[in-house]
N, C-alpha and C positions, 0 to 999 in steps of 0.2 A: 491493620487489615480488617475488611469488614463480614462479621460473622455473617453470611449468605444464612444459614439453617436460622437462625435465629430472628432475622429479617424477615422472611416467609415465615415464618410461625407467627408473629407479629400482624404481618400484611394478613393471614389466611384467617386469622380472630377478627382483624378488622372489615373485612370482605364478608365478614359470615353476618355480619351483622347489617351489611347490604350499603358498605362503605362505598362510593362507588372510584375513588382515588384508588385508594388498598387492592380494591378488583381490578382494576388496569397495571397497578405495579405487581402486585402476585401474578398475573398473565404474563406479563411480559417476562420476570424471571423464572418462569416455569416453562416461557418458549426456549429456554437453554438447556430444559431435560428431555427427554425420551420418554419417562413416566414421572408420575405425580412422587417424590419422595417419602412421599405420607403415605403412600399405596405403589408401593415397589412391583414392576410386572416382572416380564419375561424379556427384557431389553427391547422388543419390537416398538416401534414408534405410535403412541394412544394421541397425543397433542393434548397434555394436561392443561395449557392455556387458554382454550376453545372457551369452554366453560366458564372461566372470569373475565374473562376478554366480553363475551355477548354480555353479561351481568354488567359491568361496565359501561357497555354501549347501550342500554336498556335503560337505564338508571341517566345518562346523561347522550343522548341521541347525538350532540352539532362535538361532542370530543374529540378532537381531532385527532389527537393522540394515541385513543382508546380504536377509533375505526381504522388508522394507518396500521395499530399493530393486528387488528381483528382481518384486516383484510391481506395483508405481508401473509399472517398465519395460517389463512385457507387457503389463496395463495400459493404457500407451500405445501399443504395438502393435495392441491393439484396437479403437481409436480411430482408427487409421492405416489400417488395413485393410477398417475399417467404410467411413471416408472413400471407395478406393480401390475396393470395391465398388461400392459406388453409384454411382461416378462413370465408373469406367472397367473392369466385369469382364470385358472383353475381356483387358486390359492386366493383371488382377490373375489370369487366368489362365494366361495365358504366363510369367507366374513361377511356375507349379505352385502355387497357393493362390485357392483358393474359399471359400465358407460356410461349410466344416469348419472350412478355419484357426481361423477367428473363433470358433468352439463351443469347440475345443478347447485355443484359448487363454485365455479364459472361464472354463471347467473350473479350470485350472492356478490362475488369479487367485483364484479362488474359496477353492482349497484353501490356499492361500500367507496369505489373509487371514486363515483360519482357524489356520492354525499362527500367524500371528503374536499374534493374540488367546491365544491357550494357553501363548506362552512369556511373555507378560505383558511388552507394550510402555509406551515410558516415558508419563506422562501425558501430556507438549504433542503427540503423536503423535494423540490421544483424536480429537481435530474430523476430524481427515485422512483417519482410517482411519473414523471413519463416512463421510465423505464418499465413499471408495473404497467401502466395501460399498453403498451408493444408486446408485451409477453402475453396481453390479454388480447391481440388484436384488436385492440381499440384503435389503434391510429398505422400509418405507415411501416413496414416493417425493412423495408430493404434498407436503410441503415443504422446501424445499431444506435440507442441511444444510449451513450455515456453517462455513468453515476459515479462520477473520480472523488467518491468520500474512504474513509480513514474509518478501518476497524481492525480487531484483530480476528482470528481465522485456524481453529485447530480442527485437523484433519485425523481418521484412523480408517486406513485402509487396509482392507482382508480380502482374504477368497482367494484365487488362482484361476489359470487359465482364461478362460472367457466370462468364468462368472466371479468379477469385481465389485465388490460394495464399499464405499466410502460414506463414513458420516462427518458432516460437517458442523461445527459448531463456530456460527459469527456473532462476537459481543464486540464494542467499545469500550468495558471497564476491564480493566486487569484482575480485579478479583473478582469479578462475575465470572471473566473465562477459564480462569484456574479451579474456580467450583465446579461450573460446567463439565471440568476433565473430570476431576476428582470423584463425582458424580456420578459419572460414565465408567471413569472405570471398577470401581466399586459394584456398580450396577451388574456391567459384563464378565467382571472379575478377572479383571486385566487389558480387556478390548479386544477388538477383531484384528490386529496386526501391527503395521508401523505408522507411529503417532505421530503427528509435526505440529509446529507451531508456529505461525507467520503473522507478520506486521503487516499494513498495508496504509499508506499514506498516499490521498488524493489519487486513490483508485491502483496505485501501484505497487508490489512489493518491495518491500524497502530490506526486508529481515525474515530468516526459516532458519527454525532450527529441528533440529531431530532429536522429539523427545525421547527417542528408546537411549537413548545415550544418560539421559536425566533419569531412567527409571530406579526405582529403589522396590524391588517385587513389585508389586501389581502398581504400585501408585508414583505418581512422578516427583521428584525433589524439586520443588519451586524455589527452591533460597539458591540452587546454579541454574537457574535460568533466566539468561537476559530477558527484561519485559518494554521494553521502548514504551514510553510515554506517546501520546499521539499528539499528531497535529494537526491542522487543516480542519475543513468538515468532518464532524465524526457522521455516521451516518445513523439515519436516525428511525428510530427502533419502529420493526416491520418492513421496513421496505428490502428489495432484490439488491445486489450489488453487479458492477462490472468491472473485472480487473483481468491480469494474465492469465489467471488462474479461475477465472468465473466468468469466461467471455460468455455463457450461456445460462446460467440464473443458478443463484444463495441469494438464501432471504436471513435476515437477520432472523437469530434463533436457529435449532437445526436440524437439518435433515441428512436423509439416508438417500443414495444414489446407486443406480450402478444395478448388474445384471448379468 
């Protein structure tokens, strides 16, 4: 199993040094936290990966890798924020962001999709990044467009009555996503409610189990819990997904839902 913490300690020395590889892989497994693990908040969502993600794409402009995950991640910032509005712009005021945030991150995604299209992305990318432009109205919206790729998908849902929050965390590696829990829950000191954990192969769920069954105090026992290997397209990091359970937008990495 691969030490995740030591991996990013690794990646974050070679980033600092304006690596510009180390800054797209320390983004991308830092789009699996909530906060930077080096600087632990308050569990509320910062987007530790913002930051090495742009260094990344600054440092090597046509990376297509580095703009798929830079643009998935604001992306989901849009979606966070949209959330966060409607729910509470009192609250999304007092952090200095209104309606502009939202346009002006928009804007960014927009253009980020378009350079990605111009340096000419790999094909299994093809369904994802249309899926990103329809979520961005960029193209046709009245039918949905399908991204049937393979990831996995742990969910913790809390709150009651009308006000439901779910966070969702989507990777493709099995110990990325086991850190990601681990992480989390550590972070919230045990989570916001009932945790699951699901397969998803060619856009479908294949496998859910319920982690509170696997709990051991605050953190989960991974040596009883089946982890299916994948198959198919995995999907590939930053972009939205679509499946039973996400007929309406998960971006790889994760966010918080719900109101």
């Amino acid at each position: 199993m691969v030490n995740i913490d030591e991996k990013i300690a690794r990646l974050r020395s070679a980033a600092e040094t304006g690596e510009p590889d180390a800054a797209r892989e320390l983004g991308r497994l830092l789009s699996l936290t909530v906060t930077d693990p080096a600087e632990p908040g308050d569990g509320e969502p910062e987007f530790p990966e913002e930051r090495w993600l742009r260094a990344a794409v600054a440092a090597r402009p046509d990376d297509v890798e580095a703009l798929t995950l830079l643009a998935g991640r604001l992306a989901a910032q849009v979606s966070h924020w949209e959330n966060y509005w409607a729910n509470n712009p009192d609250g999304m005021a007092a952090d200095g962001k209104d309606e502009s945030t939202i346009e002006q991150l928009q804007t960014e995604v927009r253009d980020l999709h378009a350079r990605i299209l111009a340096a000419g992305p790999p094909a299994p990318a093809g369904p994802g990044l249309d899926r990103l432009a329809e979520l961005l109205d960029t193209r046709d919206t009245e039918s949905v467009v399908t991204a049937p790729y393979s990831f996995y998908a742990l969910e913790d849902e809390g709150g009651g009555g009308s006000m439901v929050y779910t966070l969702t965390f989507i990777a493709t590696d099995p110990d990325e996503i086991r850190w990601a829990c681990d992480q989390w829950l550590t972070l919230s000191e045990g989570g916001m409610g009932e945790l699951s954990f699901s397969t998803y192969v060619d856009g479908a769920e294949t496998s859910r189990v319920d982690l509170d069954e696997h709990r051991d105090g605050a953190s989960v026992s991974w040596d009883s819990v089946p982890v299916p290997e994948l198959t198919g397209t995995l999907l590939p990091a930053g972009l939205p997904v679509s499946g039973a359970r996400y007929s309406t937008v998960a971006y790889y990495g994760v966010a918080l839902a719900g109101g």
